[in-house]
Every structure is written in C-alpha cells, then in structure tokens.
DRENPA-3360 file (N, C-alpha, C; in nm, 2 decimals, always signed):
BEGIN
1 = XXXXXXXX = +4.92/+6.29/-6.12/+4.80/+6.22/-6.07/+4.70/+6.23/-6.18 ~ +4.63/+6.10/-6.19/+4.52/+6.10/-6.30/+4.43/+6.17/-6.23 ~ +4.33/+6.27/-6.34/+4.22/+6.37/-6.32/+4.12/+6.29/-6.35 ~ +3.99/+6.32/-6.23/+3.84/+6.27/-6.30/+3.87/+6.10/-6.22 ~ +3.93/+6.06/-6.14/+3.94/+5.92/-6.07/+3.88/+5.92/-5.92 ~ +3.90/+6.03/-5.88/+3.87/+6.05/-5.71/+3.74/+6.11/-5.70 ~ +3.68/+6.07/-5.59/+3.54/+6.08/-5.54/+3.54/+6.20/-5.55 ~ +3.43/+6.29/-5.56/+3.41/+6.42/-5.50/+3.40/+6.43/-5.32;
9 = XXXXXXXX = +3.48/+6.56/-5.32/+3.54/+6.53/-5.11/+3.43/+6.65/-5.07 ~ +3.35/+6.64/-4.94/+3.28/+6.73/-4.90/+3.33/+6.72/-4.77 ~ +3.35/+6.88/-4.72/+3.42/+6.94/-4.67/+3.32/+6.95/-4.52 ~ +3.20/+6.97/-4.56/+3.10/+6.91/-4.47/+2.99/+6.84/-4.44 ~ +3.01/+6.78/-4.43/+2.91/+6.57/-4.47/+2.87/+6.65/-4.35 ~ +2.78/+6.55/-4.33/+2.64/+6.54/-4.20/+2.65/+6.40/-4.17 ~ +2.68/+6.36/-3.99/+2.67/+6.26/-3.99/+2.55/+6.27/-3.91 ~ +2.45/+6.14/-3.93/+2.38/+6.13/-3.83/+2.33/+6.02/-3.76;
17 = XXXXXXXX = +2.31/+6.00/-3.62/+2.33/+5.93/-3.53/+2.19/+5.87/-3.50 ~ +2.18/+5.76/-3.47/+2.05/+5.68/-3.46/+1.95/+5.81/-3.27 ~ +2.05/+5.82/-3.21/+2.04/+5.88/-3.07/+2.01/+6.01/-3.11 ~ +2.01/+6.04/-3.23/+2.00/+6.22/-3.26/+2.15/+6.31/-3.26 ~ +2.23/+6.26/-3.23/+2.31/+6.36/-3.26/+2.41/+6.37/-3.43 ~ +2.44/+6.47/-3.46/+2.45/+6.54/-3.58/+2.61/+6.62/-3.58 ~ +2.68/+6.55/-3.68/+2.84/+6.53/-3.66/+2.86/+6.64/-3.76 ~ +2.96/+6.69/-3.83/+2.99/+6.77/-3.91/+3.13/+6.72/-3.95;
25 = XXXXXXXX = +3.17/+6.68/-4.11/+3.31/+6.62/-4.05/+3.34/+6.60/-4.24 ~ +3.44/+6.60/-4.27/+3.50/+6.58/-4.40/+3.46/+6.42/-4.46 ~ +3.43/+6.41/-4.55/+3.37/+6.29/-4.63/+3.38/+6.29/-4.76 ~ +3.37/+6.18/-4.81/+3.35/+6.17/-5.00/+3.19/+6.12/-4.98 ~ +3.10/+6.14/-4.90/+2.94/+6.11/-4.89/+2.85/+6.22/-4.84 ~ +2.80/+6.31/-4.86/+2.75/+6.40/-4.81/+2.69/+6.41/-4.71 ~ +2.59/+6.28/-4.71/+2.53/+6.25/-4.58/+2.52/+6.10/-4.52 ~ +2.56/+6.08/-4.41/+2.59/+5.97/-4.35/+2.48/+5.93/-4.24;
33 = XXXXXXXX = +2.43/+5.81/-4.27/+2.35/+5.75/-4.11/+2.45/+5.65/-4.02 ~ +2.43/+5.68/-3.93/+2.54/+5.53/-3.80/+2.43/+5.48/-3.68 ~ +2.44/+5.43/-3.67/+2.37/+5.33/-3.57/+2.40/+5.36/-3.45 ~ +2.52/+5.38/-3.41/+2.60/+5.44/-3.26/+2.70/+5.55/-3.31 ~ +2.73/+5.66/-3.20/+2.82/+5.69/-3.22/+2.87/+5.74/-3.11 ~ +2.99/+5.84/-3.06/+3.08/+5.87/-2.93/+2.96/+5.88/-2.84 ~ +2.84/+5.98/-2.85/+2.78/+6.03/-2.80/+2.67/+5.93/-2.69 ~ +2.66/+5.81/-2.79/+2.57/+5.70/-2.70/+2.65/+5.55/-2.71;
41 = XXXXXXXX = +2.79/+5.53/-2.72/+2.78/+5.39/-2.72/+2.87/+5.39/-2.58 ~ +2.85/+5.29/-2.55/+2.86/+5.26/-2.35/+3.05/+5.26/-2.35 ~ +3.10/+5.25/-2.40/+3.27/+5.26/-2.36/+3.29/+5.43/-2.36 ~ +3.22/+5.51/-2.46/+3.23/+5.66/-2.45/+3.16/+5.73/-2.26 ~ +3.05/+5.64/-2.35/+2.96/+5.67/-2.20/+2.95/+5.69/-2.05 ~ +3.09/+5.58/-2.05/+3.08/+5.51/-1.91/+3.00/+5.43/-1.85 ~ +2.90/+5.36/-1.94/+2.82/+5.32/-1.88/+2.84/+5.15/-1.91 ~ +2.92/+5.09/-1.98/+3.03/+5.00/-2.01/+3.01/+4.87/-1.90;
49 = XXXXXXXX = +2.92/+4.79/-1.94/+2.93/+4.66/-1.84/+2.97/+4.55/-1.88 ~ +3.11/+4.48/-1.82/+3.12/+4.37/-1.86/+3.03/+4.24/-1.84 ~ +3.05/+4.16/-1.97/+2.90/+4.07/-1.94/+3.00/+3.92/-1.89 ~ +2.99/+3.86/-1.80/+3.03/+3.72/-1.80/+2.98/+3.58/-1.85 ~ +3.03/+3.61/-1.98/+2.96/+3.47/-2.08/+2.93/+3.30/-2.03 ~ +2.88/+3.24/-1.98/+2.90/+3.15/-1.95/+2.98/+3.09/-1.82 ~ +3.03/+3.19/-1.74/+3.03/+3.15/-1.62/+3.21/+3.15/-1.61 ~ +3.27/+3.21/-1.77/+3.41/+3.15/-1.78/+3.49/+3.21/-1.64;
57 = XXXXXXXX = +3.45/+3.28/-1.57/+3.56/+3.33/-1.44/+3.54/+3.22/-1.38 ~ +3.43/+3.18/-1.30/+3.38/+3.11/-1.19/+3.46/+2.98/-1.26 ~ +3.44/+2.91/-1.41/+3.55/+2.78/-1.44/+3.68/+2.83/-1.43 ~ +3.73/+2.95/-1.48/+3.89/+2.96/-1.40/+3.89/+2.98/-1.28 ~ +3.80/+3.01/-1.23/+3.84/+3.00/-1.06/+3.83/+2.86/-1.04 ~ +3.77/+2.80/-1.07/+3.74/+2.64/-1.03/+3.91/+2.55/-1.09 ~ +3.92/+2.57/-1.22/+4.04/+2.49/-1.25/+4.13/+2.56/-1.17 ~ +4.19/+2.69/-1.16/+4.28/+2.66/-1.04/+4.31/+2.63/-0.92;
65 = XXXXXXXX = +4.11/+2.66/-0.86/+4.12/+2.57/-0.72/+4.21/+2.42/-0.75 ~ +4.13/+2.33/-0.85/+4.17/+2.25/-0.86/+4.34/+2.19/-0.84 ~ +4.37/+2.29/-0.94/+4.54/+2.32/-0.93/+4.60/+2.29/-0.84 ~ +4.57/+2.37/-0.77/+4.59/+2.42/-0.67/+4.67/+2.30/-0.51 ~ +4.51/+2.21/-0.52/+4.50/+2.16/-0.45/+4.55/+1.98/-0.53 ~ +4.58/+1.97/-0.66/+4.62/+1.90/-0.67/+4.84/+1.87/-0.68 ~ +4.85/+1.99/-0.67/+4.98/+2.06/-0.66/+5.02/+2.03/-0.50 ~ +4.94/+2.07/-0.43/+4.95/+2.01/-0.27/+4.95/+1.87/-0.27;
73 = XXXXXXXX = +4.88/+1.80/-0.31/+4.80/+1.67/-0.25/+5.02/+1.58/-0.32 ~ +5.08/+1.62/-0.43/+5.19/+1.59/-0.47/+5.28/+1.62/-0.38 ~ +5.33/+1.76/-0.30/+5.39/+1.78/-0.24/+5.40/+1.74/-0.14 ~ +5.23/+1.65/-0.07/+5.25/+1.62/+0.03/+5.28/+1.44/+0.02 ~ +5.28/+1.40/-0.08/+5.32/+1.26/-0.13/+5.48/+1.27/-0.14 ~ +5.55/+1.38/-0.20/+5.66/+1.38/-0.16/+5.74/+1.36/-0.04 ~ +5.67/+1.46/+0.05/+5.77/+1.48/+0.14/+5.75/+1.34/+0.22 ~ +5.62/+1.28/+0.23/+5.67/+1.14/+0.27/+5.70/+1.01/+0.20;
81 = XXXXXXX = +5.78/+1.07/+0.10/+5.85/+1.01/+0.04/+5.99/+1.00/+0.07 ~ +6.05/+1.11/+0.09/+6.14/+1.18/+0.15/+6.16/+1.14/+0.29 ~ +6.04/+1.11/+0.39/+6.08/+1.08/+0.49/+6.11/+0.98/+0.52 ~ +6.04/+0.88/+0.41/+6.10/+0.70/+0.43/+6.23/+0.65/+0.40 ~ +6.30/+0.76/+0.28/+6.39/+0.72/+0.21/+6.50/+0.78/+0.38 ~ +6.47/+0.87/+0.46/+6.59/+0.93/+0.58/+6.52/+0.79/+0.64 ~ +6.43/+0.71/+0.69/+6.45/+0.65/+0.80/+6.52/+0.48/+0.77;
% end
C-alpha cells in the first residue's frame, strides 16, 4: 500500500446536530455539522406524517371507481347479449 495517500482518520470526530445533539464517531474530518440527525428527523422520531401530494389517493380511488363501474356496465351488456343469442 502506498504511504502518505490516505486522509488522516480521527478516531473521535464530533458530530454536531443543528437540534444540539453531539455524536462521537470515527472520521477522516474532525469536526462535523448536519442539519438532521437520528435524534430529530421524524421517521427516528415517530413523529413521521405522510403528506398526500395532490390528492393522488382520492384520483386512484376515483379511477378505480370508474373501473369498476365501467367493467359492470360490459358485463351487463353481455349477458344480454347472451340472452338474445338463447331466445
């Protein structure tokens, strides 16, 4: 392995968190800022809300209503179809 190529490794970096909390953790940076970390971002938290962009559930509920109902409106075109062809 070439000598004199690799970062210097610090064995205890400082991370630190926009929320205040203060990590301790191996690094090639001594000291680190983050914006979020375990301690405050909402999927750690539980506090995790899904957002509904644009309404996309309520249009997949609507296109399969539609489906739905246009999957019937055939079936029932069939079967009197069916009934003309027996009489």
């Amino acid at each position: 392995m070439k000598k004199e190529i690799h970062p210097e490794y610090h064995n205890n970096a400082k991370i630190h968190c926009a929320c205040g909390a203060v990590f301790s953790v191996g690094a090639t940076k001594s000291d680190i800022k983050v914006e979020i970390c375990s301690h405050c971002h909402p999927f750690f938290t539980g506090k995790e809300e899904l957002v509904d962009i644009a309404g996309r559930v309520e249009k997949f509920k609507a296109r399969k209503a539609k489906a739905v109902t246009v999957v019937a409106k055939h079936q029932k075109k069939a079967a009197k179809k069916t009934l003309k062809k027996k009489k």
